[in-house]
Z-matrix of the N, CA and C atoms (Angstrom, degrees):
N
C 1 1.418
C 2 1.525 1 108.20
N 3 1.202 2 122.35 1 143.77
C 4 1.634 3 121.34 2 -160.54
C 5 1.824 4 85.63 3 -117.40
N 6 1.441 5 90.91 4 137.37
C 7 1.262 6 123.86 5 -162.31
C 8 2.208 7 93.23 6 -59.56
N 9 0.735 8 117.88 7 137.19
C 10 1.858 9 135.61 8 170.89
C 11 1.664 10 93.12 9 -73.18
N 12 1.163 11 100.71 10 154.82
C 13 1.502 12 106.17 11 -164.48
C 14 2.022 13 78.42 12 -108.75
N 15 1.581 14 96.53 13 138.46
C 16 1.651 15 96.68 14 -168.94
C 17 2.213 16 83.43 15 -84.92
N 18 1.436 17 80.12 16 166.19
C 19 1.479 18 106.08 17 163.70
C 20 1.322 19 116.47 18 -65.54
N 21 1.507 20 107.03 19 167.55
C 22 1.601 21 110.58 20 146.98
C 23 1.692 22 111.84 21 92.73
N 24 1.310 23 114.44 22 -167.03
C 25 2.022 24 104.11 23 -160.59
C 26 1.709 25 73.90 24 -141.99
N 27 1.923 26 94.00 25 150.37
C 28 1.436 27 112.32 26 -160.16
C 29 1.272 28 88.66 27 -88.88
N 30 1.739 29 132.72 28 -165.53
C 31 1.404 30 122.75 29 -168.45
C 32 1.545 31 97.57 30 -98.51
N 33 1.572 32 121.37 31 -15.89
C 34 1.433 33 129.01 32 172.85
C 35 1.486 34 101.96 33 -65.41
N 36 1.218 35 127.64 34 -33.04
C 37 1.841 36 109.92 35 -176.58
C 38 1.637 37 87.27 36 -78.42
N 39 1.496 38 121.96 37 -50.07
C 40 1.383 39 108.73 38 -163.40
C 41 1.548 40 127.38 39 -42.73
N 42 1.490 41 111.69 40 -58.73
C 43 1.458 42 123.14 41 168.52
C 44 1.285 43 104.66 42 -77.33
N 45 1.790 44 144.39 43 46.10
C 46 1.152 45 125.06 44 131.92
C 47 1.210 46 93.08 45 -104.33
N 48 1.355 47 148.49 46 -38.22
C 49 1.282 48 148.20 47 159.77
C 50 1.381 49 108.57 48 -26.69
N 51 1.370 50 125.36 49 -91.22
C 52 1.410 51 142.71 50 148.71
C 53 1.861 52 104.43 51 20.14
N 54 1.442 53 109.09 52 -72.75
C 55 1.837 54 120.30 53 176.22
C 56 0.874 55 91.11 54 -48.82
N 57 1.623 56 130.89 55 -72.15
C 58 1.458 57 133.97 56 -128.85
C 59 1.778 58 110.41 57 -61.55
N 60 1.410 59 96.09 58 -47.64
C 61 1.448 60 125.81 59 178.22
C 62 1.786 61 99.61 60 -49.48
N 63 1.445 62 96.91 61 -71.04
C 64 1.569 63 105.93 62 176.59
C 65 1.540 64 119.04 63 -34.11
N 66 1.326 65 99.78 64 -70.47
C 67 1.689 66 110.83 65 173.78
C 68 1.698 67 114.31 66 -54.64
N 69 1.454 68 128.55 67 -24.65
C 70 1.488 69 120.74 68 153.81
C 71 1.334 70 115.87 69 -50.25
N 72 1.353 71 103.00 70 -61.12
C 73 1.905 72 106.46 71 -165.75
C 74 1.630 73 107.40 72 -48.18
N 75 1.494 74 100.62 73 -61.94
C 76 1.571 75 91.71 74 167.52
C 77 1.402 76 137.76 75 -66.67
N 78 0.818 77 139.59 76 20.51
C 79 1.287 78 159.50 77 176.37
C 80 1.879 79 105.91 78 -106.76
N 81 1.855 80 102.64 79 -45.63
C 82 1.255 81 95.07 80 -176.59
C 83 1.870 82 103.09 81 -83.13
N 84 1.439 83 126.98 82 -17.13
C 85 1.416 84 136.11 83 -178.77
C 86 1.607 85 101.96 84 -57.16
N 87 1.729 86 108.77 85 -50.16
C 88 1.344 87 95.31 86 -173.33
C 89 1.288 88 119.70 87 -102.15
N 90 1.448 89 133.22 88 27.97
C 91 1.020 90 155.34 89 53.28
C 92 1.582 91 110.80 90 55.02
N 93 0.941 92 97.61 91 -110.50
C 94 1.687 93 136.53 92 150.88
C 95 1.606 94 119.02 93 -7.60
N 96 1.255 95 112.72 94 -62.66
C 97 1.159 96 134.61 95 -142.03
C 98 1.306 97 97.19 96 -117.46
N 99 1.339 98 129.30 97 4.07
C 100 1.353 99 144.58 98 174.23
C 101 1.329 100 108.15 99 -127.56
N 102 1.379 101 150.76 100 -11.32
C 103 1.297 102 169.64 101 151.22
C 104 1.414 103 93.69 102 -46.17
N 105 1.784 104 97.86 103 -68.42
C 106 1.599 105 96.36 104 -164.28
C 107 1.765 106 114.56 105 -90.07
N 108 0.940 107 110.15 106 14.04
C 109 1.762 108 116.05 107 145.17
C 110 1.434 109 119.30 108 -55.60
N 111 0.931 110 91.32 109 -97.64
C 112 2.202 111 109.76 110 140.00
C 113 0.907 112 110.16 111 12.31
N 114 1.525 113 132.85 112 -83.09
C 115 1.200 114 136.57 113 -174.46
C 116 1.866 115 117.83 114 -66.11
N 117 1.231 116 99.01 115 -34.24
C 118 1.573 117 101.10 116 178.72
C 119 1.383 118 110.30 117 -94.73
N 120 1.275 119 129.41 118 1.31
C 121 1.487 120 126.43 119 133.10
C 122 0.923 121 127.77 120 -89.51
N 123 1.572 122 126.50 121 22.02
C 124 1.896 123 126.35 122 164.75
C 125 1.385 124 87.41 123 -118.97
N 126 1.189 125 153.52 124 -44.48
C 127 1.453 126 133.01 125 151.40
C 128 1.262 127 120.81 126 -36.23
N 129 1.161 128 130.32 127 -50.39
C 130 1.481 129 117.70 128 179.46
C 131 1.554 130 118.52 129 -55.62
N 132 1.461 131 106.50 130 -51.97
C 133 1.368 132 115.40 131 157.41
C 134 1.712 133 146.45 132 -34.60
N 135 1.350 134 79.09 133 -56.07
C 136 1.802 135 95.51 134 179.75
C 137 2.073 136 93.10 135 -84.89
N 138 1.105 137 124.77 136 -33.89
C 139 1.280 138 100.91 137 -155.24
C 140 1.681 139 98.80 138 -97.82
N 141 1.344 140 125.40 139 -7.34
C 142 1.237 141 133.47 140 -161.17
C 143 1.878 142 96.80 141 -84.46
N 144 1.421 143 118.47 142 180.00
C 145 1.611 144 127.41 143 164.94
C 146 0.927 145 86.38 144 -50.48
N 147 1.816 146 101.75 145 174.04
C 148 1.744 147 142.43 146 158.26
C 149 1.442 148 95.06 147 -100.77
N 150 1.616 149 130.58 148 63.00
C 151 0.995 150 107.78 149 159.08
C 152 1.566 151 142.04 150 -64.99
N 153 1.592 152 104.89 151 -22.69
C 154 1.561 153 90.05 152 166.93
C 155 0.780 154 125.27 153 -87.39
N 156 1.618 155 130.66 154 14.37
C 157 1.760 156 131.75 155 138.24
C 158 1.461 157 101.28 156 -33.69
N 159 1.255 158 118.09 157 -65.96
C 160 1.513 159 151.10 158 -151.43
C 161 1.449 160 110.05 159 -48.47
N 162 1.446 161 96.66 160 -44.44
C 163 1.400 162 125.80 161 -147.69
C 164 1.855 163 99.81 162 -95.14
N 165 1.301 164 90.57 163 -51.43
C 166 1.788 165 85.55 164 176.86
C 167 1.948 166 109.97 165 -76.88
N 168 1.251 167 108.00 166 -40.77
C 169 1.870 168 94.48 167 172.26
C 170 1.172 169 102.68 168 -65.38
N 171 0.915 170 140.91 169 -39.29
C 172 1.847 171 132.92 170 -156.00
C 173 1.879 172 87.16 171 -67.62
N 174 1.147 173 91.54 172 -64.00
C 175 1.833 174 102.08 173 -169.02
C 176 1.496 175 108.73 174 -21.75
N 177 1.711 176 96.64 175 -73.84
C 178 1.243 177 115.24 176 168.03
C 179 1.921 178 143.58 177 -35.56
N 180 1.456 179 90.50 178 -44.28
C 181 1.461 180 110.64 179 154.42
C 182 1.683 181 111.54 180 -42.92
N 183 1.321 182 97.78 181 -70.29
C 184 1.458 183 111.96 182 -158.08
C 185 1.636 184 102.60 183 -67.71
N 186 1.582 185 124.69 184 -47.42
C 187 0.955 186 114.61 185 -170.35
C 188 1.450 187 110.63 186 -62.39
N 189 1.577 188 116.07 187 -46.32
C 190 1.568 189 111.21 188 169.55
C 191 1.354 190 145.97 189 -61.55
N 192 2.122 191 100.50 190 3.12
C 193 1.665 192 109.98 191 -178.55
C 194 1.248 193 108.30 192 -77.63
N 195 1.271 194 114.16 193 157.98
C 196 1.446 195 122.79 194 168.61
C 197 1.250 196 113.75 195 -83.16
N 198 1.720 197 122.36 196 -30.40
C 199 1.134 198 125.22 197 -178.79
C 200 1.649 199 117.36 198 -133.17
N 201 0.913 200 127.90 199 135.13
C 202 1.616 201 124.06 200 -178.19
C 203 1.596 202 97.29 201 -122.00
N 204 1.575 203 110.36 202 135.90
C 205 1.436 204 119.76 203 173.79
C 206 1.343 205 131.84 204 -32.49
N 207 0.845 206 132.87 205 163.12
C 208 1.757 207 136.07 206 -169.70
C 209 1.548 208 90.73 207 -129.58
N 210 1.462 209 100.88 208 152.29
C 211 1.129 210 105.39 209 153.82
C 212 1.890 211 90.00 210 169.22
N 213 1.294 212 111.72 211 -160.79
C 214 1.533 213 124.64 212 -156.90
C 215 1.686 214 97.06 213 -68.12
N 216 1.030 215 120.93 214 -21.84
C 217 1.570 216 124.14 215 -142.03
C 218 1.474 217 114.71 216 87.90
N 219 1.324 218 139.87 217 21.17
C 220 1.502 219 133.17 218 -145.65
C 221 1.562 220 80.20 219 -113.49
N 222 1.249 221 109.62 220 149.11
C 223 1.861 222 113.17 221 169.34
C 224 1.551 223 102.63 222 -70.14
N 225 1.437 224 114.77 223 150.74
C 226 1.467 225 128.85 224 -166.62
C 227 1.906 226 99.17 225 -138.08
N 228 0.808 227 121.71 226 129.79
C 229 1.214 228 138.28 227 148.97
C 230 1.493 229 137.58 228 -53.28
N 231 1.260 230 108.58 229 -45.77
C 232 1.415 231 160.87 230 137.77
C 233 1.547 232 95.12 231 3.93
N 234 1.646 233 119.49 232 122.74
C 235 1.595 234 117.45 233 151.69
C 236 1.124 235 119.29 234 -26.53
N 237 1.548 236 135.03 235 133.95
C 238 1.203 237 126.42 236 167.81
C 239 1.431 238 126.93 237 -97.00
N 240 1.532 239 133.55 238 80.31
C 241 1.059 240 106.13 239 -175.50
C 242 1.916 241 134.21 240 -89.87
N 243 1.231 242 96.04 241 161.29
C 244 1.657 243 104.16 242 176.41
C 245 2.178 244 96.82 243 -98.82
N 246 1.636 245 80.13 244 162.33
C 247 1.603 246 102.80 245 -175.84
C 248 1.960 247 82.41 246 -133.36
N 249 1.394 248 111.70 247 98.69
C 250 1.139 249 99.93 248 143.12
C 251 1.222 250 143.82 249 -111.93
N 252 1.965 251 137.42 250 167.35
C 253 1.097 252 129.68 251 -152.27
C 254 1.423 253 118.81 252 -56.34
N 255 1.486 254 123.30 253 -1.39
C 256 1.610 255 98.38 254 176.53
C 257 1.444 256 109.77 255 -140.68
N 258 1.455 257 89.43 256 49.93
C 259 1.558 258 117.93 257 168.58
C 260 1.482 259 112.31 258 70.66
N 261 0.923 260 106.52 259 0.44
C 262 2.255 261 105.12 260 167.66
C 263 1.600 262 98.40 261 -58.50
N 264 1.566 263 124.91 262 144.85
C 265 1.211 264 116.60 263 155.76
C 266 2.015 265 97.23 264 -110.72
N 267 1.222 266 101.07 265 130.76
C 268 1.282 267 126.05 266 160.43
C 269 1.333 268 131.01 267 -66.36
N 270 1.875 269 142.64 268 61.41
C 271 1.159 270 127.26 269 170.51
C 272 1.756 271 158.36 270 -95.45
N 273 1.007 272 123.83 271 100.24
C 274 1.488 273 121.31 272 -170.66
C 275 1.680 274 126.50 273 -69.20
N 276 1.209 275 103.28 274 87.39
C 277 1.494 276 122.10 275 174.28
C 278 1.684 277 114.28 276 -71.47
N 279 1.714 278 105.19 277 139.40
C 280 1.282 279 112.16 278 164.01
C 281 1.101 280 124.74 279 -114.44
N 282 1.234 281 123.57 280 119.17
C 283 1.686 282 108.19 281 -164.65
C 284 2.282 283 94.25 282 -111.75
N 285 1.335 284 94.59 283 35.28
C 286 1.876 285 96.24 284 155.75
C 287 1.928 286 108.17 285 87.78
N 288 1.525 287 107.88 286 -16.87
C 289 1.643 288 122.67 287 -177.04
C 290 2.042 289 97.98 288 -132.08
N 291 1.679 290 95.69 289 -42.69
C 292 1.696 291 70.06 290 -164.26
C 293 1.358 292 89.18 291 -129.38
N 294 1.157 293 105.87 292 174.16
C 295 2.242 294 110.33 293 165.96
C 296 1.868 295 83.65 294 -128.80
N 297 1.580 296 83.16 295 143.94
C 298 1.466 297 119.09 296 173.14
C 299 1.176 298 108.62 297 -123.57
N 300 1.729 299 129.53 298 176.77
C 301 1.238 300 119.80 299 -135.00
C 302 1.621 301 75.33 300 -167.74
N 303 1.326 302 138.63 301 82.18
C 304 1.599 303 143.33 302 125.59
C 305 1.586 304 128.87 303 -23.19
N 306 1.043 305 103.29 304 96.27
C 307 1.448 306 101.24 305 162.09
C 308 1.462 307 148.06 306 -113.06
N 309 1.198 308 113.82 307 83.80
C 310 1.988 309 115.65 308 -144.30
C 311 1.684 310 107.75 309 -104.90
N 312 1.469 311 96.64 310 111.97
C 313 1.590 312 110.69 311 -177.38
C 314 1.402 313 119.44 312 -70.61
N 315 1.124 314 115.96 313 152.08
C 316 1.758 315 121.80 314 -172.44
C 317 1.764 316 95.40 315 -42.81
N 318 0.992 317 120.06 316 -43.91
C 319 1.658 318 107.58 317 -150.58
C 320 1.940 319 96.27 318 -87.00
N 321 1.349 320 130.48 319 13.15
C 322 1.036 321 133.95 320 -154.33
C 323 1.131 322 150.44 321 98.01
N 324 1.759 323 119.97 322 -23.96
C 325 1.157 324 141.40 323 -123.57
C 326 2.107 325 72.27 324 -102.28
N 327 1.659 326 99.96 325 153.00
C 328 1.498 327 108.17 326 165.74
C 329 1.378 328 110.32 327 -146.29
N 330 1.610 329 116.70 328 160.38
C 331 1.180 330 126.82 329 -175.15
C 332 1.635 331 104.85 330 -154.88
N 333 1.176 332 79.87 331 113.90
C 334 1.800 333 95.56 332 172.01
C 335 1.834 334 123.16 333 -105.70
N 336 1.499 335 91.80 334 140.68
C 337 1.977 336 85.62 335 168.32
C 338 1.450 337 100.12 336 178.99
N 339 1.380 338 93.22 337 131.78
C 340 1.538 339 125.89 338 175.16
C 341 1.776 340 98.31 339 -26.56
N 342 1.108 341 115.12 340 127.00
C 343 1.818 342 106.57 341 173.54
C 344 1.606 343 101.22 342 -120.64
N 345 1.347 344 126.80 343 -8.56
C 346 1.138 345 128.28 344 169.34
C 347 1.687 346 123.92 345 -162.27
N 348 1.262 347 125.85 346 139.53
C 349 1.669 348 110.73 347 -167.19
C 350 1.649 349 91.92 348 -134.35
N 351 1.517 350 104.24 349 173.34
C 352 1.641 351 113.61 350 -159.51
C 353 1.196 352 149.42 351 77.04
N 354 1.834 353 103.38 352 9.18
C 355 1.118 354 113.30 353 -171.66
C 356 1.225 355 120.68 354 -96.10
N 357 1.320 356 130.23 355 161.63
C 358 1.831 357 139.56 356 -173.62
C 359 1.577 358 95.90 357 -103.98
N 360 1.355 359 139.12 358 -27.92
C 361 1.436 360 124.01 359 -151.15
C 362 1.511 361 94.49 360 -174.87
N 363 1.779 362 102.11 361 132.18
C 364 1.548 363 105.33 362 177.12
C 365 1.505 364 86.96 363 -134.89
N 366 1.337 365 129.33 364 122.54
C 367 1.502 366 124.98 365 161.77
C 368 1.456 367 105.99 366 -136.38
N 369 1.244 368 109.09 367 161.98
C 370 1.694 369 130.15 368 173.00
C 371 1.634 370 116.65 369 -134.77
N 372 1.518 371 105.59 370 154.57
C 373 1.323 372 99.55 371 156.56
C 374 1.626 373 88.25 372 -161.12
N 375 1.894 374 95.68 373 161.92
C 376 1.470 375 116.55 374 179.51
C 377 1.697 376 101.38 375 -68.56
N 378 1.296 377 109.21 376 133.94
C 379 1.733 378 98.07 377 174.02
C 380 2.083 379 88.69 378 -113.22
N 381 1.292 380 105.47 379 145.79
C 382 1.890 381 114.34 380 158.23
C 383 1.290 382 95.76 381 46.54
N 384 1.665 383 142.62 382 58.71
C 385 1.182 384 122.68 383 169.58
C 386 1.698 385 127.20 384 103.64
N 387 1.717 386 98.72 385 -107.32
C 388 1.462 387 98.84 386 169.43
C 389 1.438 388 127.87 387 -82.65
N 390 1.511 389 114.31 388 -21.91
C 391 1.342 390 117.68 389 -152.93
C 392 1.394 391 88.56 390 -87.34
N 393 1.738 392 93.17 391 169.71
C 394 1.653 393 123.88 392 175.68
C 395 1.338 394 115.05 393 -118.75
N 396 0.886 395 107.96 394 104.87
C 397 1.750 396 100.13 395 159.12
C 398 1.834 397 111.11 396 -90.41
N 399 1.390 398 82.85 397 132.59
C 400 2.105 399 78.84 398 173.46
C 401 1.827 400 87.95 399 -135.52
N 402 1.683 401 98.33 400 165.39
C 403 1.660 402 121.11 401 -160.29
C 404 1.380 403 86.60 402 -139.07
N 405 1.500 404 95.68 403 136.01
C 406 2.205 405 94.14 404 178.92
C 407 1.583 406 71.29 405 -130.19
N 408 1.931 407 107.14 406 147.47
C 409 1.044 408 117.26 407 168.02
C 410 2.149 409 98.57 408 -112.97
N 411 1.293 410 107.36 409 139.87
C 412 1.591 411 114.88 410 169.77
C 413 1.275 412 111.19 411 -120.71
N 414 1.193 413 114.26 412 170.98
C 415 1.281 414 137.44 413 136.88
C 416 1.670 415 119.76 414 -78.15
N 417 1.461 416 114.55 415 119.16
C 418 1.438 417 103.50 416 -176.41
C 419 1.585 418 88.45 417 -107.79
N 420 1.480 419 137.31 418 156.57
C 421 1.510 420 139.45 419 174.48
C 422 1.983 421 84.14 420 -91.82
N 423 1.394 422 84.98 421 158.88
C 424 1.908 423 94.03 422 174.62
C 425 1.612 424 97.28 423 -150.63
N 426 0.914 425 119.35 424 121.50
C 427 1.509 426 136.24 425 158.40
C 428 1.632 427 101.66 426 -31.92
N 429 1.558 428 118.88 427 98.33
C 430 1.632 429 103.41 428 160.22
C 431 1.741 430 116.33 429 -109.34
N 432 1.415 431 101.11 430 -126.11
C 433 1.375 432 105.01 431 -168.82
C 434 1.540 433 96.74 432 -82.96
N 435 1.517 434 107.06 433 142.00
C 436 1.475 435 110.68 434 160.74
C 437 1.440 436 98.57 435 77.08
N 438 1.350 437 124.33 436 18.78
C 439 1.322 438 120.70 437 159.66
C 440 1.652 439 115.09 438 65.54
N 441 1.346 440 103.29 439 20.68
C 442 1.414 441 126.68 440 -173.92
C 443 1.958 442 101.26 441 -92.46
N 444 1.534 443 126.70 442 118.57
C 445 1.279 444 108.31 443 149.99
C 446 1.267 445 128.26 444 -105.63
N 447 1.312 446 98.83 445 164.62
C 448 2.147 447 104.54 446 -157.39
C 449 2.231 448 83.40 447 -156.27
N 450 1.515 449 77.80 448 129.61
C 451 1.435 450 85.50 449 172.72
C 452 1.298 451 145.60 450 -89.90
N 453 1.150 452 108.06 451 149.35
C 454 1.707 453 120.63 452 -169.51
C 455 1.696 454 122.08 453 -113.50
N 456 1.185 455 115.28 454 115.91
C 457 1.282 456 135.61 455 -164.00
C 458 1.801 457 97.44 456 -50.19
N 459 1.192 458 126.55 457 113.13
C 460 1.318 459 117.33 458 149.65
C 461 1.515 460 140.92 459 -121.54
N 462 0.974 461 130.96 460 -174.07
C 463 1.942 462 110.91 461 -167.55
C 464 1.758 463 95.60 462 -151.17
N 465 1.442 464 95.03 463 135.74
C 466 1.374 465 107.64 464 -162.34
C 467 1.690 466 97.16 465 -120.41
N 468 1.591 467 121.36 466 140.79
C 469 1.425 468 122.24 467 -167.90
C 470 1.177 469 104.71 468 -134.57
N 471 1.738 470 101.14 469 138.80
C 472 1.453 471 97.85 470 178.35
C 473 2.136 472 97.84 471 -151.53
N 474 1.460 473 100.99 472 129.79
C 475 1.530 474 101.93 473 171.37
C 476 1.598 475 105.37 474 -119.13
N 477 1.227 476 86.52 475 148.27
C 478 1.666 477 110.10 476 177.81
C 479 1.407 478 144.53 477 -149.66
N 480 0.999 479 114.28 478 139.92
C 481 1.947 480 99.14 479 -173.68
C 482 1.403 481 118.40 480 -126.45
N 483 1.387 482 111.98 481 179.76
C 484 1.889 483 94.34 482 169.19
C 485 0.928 484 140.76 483 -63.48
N 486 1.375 485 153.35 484 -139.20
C 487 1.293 486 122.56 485 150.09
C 488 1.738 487 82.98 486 -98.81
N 489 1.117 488 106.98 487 158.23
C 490 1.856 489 108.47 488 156.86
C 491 1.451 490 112.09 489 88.01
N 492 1.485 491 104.50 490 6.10
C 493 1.653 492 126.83 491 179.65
C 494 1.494 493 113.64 492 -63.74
N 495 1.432 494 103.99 493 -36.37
C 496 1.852 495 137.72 494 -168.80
C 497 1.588 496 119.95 495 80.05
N 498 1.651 497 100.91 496 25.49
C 499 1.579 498 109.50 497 171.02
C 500 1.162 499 112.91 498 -66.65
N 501 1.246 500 122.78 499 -2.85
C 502 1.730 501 109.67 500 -155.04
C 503 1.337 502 96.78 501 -112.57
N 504 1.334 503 122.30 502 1.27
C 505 1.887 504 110.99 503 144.88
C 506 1.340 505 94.99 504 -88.21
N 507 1.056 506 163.73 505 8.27
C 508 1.637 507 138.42 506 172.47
C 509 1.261 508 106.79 507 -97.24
N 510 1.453 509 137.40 508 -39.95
C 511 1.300 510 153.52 509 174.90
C 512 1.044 511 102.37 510 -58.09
């Protein structure tokens, strides 16, 4: 009588199965674990300022003033205003949540509007003369434990001069 061929998978199919399986999960872990990067860098993003709103008017401001504030070099808190060439003065107020952005024409006329909101800290100071340095303090959100976010202080930098100041060989 010739032997019946038995059923069933030898332990060599099992433990190549066994890896294969293994090497999925991890594959789907990091996977995983890169997803939620992802996500806590589109929160930081979407929920944080528009600073490079911020960043290109401010620039612009400054490069087009005729005059930028004096003072010790000491950080100021202080409204910042611009003097530009055809007599508009340009000012960026912090009132402690948002900075607004003043703009008052020779004949009187003004126009105000929020240019950025959410902020902890708006300061400036004159650096060498013409230039500005200004410091924005935020709240950035960060993905922690338990998928919970809780905020983290961050500080955003920006220097600038007029045009025709002669920063733009030092830069």
């Amino acid at each position: 009588m010739s032997r019946l061929r038995e059923r069933g998978y030898s332990l060599l199919e099992v433990l190549v199965a066994l890896a294969l399986l293994s090497m999925l999960f991890i594959i789907a872990g990091q996977l995983l674990v890169a997803s939620r990067r992802m996500e806590a860098s589109a929160a930081r993003v979407s929920a944080g300022p528009r600073l490079g709103t911020l960043g290109v008017q401010l620039r612009r401001d400054v490069e087009s003033a005729v005059a930028v504030p004096g003072g010790g070099g000491a950080w100021s808190s202080l409204p910042l205003p611009l003097a530009l060439k055809d007599g508009t003065t340009v000012r960026y107020d912090f009132d402690g949540r948002e900075l607004s952005r003043s703009v008052v024409q020779p004949g009187g006329l003004s126009r105000r509007r929020v240019v950025v909101r959410g902020l902890r800290s708006f300061r400036w100071r004159p650096v060498a003369g013409r230039a500005v340095e200004v410091k924005v303090g935020f709240a950035e959100p960060v993905l922690g434990d338990a998928s919970r976010i809780r905020a983290r202080d961050s500080v955003w930098w920006l220097r600038t001069a007029p045009r025709g100041a002669g920063w733009e060989r030092r830069w």
